[in-house]
Kinemage of the C-alpha trace (Angstrom):
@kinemage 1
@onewidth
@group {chain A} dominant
@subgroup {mainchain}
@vectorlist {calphas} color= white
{ca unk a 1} P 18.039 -17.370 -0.449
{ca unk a 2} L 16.760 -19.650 -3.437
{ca unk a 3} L 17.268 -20.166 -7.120
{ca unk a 4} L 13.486 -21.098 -6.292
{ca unk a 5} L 11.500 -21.530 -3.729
{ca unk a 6} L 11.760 -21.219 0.170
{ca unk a 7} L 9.922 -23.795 2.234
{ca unk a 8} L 8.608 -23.469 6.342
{ca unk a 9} L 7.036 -23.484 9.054
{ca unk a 10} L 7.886 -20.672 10.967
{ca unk a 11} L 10.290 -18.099 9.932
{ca unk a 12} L 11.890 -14.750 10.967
{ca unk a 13} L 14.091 -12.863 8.900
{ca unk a 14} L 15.131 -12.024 5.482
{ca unk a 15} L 13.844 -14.595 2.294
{ca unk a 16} L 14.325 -14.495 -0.960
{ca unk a 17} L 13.128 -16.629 -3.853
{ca unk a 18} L 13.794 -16.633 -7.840
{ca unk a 19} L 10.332 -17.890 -8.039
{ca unk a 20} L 7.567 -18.852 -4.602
{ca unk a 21} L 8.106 -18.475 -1.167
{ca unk a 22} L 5.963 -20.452 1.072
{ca unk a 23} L 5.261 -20.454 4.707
{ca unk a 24} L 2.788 -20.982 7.201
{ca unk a 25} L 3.959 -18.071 9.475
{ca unk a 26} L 6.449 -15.508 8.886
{ca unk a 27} L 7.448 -12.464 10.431
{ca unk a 28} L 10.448 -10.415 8.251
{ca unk a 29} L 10.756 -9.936 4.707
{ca unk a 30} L 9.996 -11.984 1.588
{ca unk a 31} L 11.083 -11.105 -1.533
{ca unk a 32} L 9.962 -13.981 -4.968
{ca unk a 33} L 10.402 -13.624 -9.076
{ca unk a 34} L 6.537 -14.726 -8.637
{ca unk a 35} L 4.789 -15.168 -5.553
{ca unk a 36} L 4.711 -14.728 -1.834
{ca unk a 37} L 2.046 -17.428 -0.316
{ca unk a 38} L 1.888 -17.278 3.771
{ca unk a 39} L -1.254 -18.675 6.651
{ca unk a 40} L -0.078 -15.397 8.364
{ca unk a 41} L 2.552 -12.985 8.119
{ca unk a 42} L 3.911 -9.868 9.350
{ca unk a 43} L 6.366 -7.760 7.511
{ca unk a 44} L 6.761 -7.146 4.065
{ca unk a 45} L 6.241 -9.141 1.139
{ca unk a 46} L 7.484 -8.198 -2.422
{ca unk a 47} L 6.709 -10.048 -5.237
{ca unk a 48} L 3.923 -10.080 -8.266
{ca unk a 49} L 1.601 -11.776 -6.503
{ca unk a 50} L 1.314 -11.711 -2.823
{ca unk a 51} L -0.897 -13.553 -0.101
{ca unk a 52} L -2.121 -14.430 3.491
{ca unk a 53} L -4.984 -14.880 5.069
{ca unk a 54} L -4.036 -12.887 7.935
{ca unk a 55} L -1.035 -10.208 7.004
{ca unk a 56} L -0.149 -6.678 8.771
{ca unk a 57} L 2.589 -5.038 7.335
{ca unk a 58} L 3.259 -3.744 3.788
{ca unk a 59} L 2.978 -5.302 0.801
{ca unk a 60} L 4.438 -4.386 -3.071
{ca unk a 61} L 3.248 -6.072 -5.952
{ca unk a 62} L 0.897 -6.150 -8.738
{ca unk a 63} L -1.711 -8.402 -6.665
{ca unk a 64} L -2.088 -8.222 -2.784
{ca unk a 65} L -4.689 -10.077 -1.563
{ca unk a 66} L -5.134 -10.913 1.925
{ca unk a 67} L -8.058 -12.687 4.127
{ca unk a 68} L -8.378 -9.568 6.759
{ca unk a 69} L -7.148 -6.827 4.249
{ca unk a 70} L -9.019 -4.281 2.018
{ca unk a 71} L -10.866 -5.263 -1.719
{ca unk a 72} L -11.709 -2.360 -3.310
{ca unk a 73} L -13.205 -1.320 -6.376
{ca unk a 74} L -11.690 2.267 -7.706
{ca unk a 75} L -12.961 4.821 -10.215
{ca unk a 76} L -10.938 7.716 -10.579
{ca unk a 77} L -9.786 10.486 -12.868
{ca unk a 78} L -7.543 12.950 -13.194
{ca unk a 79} L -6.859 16.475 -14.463
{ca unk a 80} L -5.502 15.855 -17.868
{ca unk a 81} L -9.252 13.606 -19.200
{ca unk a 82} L -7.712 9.926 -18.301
{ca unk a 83} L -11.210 7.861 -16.016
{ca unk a 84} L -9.775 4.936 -15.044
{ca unk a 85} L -10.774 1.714 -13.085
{ca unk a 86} L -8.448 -0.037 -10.474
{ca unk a 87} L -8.752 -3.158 -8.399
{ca unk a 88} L -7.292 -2.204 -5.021
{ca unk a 89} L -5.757 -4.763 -2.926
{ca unk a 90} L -3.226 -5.149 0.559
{ca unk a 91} L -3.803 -4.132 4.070
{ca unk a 92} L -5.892 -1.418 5.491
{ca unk a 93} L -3.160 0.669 5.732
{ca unk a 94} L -1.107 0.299 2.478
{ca unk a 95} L -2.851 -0.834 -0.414
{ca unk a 96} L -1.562 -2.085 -3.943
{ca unk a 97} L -3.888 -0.443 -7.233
{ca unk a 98} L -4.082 -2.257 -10.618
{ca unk a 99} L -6.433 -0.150 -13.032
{ca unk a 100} L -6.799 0.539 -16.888
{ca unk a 101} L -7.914 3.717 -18.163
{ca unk a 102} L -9.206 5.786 -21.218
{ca unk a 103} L -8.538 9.562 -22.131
{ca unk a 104} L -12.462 10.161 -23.585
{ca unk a 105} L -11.263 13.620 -23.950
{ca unk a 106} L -8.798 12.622 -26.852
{ca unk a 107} L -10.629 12.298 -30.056
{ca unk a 108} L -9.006 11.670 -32.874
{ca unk a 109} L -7.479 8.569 -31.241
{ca unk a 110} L -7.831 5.839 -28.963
{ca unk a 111} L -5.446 6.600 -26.230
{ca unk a 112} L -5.200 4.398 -22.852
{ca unk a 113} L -3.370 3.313 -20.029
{ca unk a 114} L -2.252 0.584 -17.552
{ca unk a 115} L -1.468 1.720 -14.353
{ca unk a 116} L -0.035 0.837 -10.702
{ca unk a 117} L -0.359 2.611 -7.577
{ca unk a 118} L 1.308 1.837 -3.783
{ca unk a 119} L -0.166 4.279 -1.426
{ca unk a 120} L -0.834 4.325 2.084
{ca unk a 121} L -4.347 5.270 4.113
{ca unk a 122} L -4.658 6.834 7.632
{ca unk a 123} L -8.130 7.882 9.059
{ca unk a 124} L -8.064 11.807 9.769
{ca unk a 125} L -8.781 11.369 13.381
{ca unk a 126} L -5.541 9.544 13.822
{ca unk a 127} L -3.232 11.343 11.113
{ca unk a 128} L -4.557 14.651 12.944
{ca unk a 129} L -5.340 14.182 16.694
{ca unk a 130} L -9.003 14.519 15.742
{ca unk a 131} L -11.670 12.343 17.016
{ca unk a 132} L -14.541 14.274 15.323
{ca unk a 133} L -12.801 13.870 11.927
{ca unk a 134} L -13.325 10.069 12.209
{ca unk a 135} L -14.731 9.824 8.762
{ca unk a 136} L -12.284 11.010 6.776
{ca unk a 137} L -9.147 9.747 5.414
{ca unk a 138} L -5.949 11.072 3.661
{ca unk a 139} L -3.913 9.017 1.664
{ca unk a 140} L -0.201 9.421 -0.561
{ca unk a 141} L -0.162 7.636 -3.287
{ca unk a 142} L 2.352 7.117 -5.856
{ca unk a 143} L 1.575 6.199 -9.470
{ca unk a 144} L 3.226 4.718 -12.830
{ca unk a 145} L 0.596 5.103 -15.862
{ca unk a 146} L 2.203 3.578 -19.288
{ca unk a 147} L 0.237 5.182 -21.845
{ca unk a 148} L -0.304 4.150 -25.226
{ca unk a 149} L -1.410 6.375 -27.792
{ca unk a 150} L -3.535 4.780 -30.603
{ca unk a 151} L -1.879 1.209 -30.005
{ca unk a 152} L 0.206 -0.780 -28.479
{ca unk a 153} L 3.916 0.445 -28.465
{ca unk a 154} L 7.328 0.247 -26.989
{ca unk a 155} L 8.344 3.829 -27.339
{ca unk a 156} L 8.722 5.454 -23.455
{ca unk a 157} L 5.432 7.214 -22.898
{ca unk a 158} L 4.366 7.038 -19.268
{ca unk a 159} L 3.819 9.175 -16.326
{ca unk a 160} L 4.503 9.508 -13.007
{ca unk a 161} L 2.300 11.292 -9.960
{ca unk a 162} L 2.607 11.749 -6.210
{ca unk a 163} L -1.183 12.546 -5.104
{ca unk a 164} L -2.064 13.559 -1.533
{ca unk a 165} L -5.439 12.526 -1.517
{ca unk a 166} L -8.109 14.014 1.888
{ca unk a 167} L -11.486 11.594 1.079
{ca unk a 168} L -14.763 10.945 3.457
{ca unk a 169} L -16.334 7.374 4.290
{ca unk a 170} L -19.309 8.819 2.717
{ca unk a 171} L -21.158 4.880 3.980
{ca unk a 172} L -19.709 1.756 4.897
{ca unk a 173} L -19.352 0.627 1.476
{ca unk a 174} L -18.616 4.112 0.129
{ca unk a 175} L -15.752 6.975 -0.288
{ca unk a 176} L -15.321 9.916 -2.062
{ca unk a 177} L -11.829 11.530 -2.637
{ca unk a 178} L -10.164 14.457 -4.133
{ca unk a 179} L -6.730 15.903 -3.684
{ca unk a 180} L -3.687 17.717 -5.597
{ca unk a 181} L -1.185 15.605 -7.669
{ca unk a 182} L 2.622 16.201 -9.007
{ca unk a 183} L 2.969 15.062 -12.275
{ca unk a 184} L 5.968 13.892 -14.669
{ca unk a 185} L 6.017 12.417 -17.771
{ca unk a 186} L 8.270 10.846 -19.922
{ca unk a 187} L 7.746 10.384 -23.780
{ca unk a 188} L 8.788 9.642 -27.095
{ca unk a 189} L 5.328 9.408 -28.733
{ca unk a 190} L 3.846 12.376 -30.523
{ca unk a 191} L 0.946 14.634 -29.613
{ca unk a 192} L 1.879 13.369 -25.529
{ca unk a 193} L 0.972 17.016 -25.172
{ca unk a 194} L -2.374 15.903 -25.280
{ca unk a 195} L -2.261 14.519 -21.804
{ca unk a 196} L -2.453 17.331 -19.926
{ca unk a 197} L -4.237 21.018 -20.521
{ca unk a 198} L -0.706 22.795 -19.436
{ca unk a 199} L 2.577 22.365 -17.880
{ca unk a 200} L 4.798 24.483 -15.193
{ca unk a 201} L 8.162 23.270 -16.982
{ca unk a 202} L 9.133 20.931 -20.130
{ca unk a 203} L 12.431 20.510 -22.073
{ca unk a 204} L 13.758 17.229 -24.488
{ca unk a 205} L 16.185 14.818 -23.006
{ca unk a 206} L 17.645 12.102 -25.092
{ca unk a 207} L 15.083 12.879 -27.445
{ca unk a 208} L 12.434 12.185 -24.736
{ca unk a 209} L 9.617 14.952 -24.072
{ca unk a 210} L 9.605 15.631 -20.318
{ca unk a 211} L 6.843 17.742 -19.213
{ca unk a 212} L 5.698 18.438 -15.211
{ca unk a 213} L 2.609 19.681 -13.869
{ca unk a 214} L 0.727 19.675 -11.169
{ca unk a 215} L -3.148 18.384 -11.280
{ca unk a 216} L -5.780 16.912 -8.943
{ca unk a 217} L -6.841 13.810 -8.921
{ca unk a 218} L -10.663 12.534 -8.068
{ca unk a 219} L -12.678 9.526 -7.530
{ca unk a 220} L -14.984 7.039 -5.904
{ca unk a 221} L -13.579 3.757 -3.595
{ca unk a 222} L -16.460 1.242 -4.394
{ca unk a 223} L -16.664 -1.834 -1.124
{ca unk a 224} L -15.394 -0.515 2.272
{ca unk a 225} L -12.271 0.458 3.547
């Protein structure tokens, strides 16, 4: 453990930086205020921005970009009007999702989003014992979406979604998806109603709307899997 950084070679176990941690081979955990930078790793790495050129394991951060993983391209909506378009990043089997969006449906305001997804991906011929089913694909995904509602604001106002997602390989370079989502948000900003055509429960806390739902979610994967 480090103030900031971790230097090695080769290391197994448990690291943790205030800022970098840098190795040419690691197998274990690192955990860094900034970055994770490895030749090859296997594990998990935490941190904003994480790297290898060869990783297998999971990774959690904002960018996870590895030599053998996945770099996709995502355009996706969802029930309540938001399209948005995410950079998808990490290993074939968990995957990292940056992506901005727009409500078009919204108009008498500009309303938009930043979001970030962690989800996981698992080919249906595995995940079911299928070999005919080879593909398609099911993924769970969990996503934070920090809305802002005509501009930029402090005020709580995001939402929150588990999605179980079922998708086909529709070419190498291709997917389609579609699946059911849970939905909670969280908000102080008026007219949140907006963001979704109905809800199953809602009630005020701490003078915070809290609304749930449940949705569907849809999109395109743009570059392979």
């Amino acid at each position: 453990m480090s103030g900031i950084t971790n230097i090695s070679q080769d290391f197994q176990g448990i690291s943790g930086a205030g800022i970098i941690n840098l190795s040419q081979s690691f197998q274990g955990i690192q955990a860094a205020g900034i970055a994770n930078i490895a030749e090859q790793g296997e594990g998990i790495q935490i941190g904003l921005v994480n790297f290898a050129r060869q990783f297998e394991g999971v990774p959690v951060g904002l960018i996870s970009y590895y030599g053998n993983g996945r770099k996709n391209l995502d355009i996706w909506f969802t029930d309540g009007g938001f399209t948005h378009l995410g950079l998808t990043l990490g290993t074939n089997a968990v995957y990292n999702k940056i992506s901005v969006g727009f409500n078009p449906l919204i108009h008498d305001r500009d309303v938009w989003a930043l979001s970030w997804s962690i989800g996981t991906y698992q080919t249906l011929d595995k995940a079911w014992n299928r070999p005919e089913l080879g593909e398609y694909f099911s993924t769970r995904d969990f996503t934070f979406q920090r809305v802002f509602d005509g501009k930029w604001s402090d005020a709580p106002n995001a939402i929150l979604s588990f999605k179980y997602l079922l998708g086909k390989n529709m070419s190498p370079n291709t997917a389609l998806y579609l699946g059911p989502s849970l939905n909670l948000q969280i908000s102080k900003a008026e007219n949140s109603s907006d963001y979704s055509w109905y809800t199953i429960s809602e009630a005020t806390r701490a003078g915070r709307d809290v609304r749930f739902w449940i949705g569907f979610t849809g999109g395109i994967r743009l570059f392979g899997q």
